[in-house]
C-alpha positions, -999 to +999 in steps of 0.1 A: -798-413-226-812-394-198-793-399-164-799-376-139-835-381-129-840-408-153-876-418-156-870-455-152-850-455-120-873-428-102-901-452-110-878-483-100-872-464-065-907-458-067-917-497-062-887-501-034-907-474-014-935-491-019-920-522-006-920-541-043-881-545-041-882-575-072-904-546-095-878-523-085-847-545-092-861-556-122-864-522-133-830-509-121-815-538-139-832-523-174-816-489-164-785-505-159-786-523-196-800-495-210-769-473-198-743-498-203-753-499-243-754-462-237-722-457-223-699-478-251-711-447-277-710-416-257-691-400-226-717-397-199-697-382-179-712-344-171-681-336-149-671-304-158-637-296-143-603-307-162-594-339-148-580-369-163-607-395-144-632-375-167-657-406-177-640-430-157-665-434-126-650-464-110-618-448-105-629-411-102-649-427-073-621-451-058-602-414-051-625-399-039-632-423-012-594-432-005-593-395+005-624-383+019-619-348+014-646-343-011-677-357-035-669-361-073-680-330-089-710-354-109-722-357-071-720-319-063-755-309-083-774-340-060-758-332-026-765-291-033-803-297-039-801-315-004-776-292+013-803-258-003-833-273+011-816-279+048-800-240+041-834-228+038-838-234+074-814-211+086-832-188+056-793-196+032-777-174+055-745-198+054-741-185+022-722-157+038-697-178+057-687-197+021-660-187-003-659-212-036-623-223-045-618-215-085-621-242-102-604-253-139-636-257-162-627-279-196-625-258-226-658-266-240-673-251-208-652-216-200-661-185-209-634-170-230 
């Protein structure tokens, strides 16, 4: 199942835009099935640090908001898009004034 960008909720957000908020629940709600079935077969979770929240969202998230220090790193890809097009204003030049902290990738995703 496709989550990020998923065909079905971009055209359910589509209808709430449009001001057709029962079109657009009833499609989020067929998302929402559709990803629950989904989700008893495979991790969905596309985290890719070490962590032992990995594919537990309701927790993972819980943390995160009990500490307000930072976004889940599922959230990171979604908030970036929206932080580079805000960047481009100052042509990325804050890209200089940023040092990324190392982070633990899990196995399946380091480069050994």
């Amino acid at each position: 199942m496709i989550i990020e960008n998923n065909p079905k909720e971009l055209e359910a957000m589509k209808k709430f835009h449009q001001g057709n908020r029962q079109e657009g629940l009833r499609l989020q709600e067929e998302f929402v099935a559709e990803f629950r079935k989904a989700y008893r077969e495979k991790d969905h979770c596309p985290c890719q640090k070490a962590c032992r929240y990995h594919g537990n969202c309701k927790e993972c998230v819980a943390i995160h908001r009990a500490h307000q220090e930072h976004v889940p790193n599922c959230m990171r890809p979604i908030l970036n898009s929206k932080i580079k097009v805000l960047s481009e204003l100052t042509e990325h030049t804050i890209a200089n004034e940023i040092e990324p902290p190392h982070e633990i990738l899990r196995k399946e995703f380091q480069n050994d």
